[in-house]
GUNUDREN-630507 format. One record per residue (C-alpha): x, y, z; residue in three letters. Coordinates in steps of 0.25 Angstrom, whole numbers. Example, Ala and Ser with C-alpha at 12.3 -4.5 7.8 and 13.67 -1.06 7.14 Angstrom:
<sites>
49/-18/31/ALA
55/-4/29/SER
</sites>
This chain:
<sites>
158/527/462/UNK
164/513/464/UNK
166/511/451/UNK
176/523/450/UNK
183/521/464/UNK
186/507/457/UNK
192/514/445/UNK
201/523/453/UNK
206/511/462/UNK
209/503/449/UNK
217/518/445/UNK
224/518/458/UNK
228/506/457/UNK
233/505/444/UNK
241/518/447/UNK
248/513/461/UNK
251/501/452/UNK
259/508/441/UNK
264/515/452/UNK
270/502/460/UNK
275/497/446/UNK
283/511/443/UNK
289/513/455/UNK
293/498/456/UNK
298/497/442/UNK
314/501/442/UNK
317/517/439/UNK
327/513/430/UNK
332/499/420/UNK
345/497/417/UNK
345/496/401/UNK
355/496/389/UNK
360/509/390/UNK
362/510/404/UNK
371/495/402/UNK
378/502/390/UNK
384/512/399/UNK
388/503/410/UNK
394/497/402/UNK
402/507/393/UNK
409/511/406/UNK
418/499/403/UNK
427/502/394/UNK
436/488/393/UNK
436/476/402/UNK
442/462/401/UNK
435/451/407/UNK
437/435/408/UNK
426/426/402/UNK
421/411/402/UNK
412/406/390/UNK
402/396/389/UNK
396/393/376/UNK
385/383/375/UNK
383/376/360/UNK
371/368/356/UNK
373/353/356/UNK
385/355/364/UNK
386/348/380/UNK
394/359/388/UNK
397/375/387/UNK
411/379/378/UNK
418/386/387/UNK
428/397/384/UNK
434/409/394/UNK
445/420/391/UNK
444/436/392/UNK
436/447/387/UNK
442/462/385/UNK
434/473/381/UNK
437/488/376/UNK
427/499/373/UNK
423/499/362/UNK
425/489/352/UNK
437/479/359/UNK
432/464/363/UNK
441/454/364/UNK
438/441/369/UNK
450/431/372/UNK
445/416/374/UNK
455/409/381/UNK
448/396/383/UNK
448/386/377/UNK
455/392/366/UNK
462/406/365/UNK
457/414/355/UNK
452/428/355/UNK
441/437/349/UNK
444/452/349/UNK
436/462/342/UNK
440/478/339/UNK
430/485/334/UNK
425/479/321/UNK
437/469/321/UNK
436/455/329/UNK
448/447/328/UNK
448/432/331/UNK
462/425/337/UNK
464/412/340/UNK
477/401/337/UNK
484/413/332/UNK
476/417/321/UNK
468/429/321/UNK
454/432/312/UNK
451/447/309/UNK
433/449/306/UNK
427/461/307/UNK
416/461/315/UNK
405/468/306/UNK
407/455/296/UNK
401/445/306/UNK
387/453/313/UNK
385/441/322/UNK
399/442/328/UNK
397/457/328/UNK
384/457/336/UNK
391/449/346/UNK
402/457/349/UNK
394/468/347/UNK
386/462/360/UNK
398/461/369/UNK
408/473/364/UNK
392/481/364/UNK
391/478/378/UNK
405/480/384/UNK
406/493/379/UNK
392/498/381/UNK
387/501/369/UNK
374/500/367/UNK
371/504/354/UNK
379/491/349/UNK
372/481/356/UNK
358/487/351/UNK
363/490/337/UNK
364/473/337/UNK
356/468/350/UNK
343/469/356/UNK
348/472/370/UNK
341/470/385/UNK
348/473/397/UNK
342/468/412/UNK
348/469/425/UNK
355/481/432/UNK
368/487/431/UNK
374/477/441/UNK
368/465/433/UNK
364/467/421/UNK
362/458/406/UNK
361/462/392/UNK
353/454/383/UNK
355/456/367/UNK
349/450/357/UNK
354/451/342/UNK
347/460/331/UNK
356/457/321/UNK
349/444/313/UNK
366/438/309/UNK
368/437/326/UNK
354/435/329/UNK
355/422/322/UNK
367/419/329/UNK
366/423/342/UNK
352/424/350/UNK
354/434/363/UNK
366/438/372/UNK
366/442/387/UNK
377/450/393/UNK
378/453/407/UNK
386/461/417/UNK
387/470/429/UNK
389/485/428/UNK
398/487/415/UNK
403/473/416/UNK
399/461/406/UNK
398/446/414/UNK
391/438/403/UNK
389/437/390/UNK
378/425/385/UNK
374/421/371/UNK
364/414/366/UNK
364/410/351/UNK
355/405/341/UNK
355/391/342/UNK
356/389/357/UNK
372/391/359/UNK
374/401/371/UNK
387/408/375/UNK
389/412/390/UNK
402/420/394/UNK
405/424/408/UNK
412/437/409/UNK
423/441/419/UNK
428/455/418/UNK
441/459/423/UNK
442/467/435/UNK
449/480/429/UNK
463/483/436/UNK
463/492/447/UNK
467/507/442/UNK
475/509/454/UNK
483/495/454/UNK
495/501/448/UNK
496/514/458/UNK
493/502/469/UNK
505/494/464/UNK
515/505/461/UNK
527/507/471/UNK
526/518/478/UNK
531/533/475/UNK
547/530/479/UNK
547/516/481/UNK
553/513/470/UNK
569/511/474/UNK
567/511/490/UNK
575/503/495/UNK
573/496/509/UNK
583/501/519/UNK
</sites>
């Protein structure tokens, strides 16, 4: 008789427990699909960044800075403007290099590392999921309002090359790109995007209906 109240007790008990556990767990996890679609509601942006890349066996950081511009689907252009001008921009399978005045045409599917790696930005400013995983292991923590991206490469030519990358944002915004690459170096850029221009600026500033040609008296 003891023996079997003792069994229900450990039953009880085991059942409030699971129960505790579930109702504390969260009802939901914010997950690629849902990041995807935050994101795919921004359709361009432009944004300012500063870089810093550190290189084993050197002291200090490289720094560089310039601006980012982004549209949906396949347009990234980044424009380094220190400590040298010259600018990456790529349109769907085309990536152009510019710097001095000379201009260098590739396409992108010749060179897989340098695919999956812009692959990992233009995949994520545009929301598309399916890209990322056709090249990345992906992990996302956080919430909407704070939320990181961790992908890791599945392709063995960038997996040799680059190690992981962490993207981070709020909402539909990216604030930070981070990679770390075989061999120790790591890059860390800082992402400041643009505030979009006001829709109703230009209504705002327009002179009112008959003002033009008044004349004081």
């Amino acid at each position: 008789m003891i023996s079997g109240s003792k069994m229900r007790l450990d039953r009880l008990c085991r059942v409030f427990l699971l129960a505790l556990a579930f109702c504390a767990a969260p009802a939901w996890a914010f997950d690629l699909p849902e990041l995807m679609g935050l994101l795919a509601k921004q359709k361009s942006g432009e944004a300012r960044f500063t870089e810093q890349r550190f290189v084993h066996g050197l002291e200090g950081p490289l720094d560089a800075s310039g601006t980012l511009s982004f549209d949906a689907p396949d347009k990234l252009v980044r424009r380094t403007l220190s400590p040298r001008i010259e600018t990456m921009a790529v349109d769907g399978n085309t990536l152009t290099l510019s710097r001095g005045g000379r201009n260098r045409t590739l396409a992108l599917d010749s060179m897989p590392e340098l695919l999956g790696l812009v692959e990992a930005m233009r995949g994520t400013l545009s929301g598309d999921g399916a890209t990322l995983q056709r090249y990345f292991k992906s992990a996302v923590t956080g919430a909407p309002a704070k939320w990181t991206l961790d992908l890791t490469p599945m392709d063995s030519r960038l997996a040799a090359q680059v190690r992981s990358i962490r993207i981070t944002g709020r909402a539909s915004d990216v604030l930070g790109l981070e990679m770390e690459f075989v061999g120790g170096d790591r890059s860390v850029m800082n992402i400041s995007p643009n505030a979009p221009a006001p829709a109703a600026a230009a209504s705002t500033n327009a002179a009112p209906s008959g003002a033009a040609g008044r004349t004081t008296p």
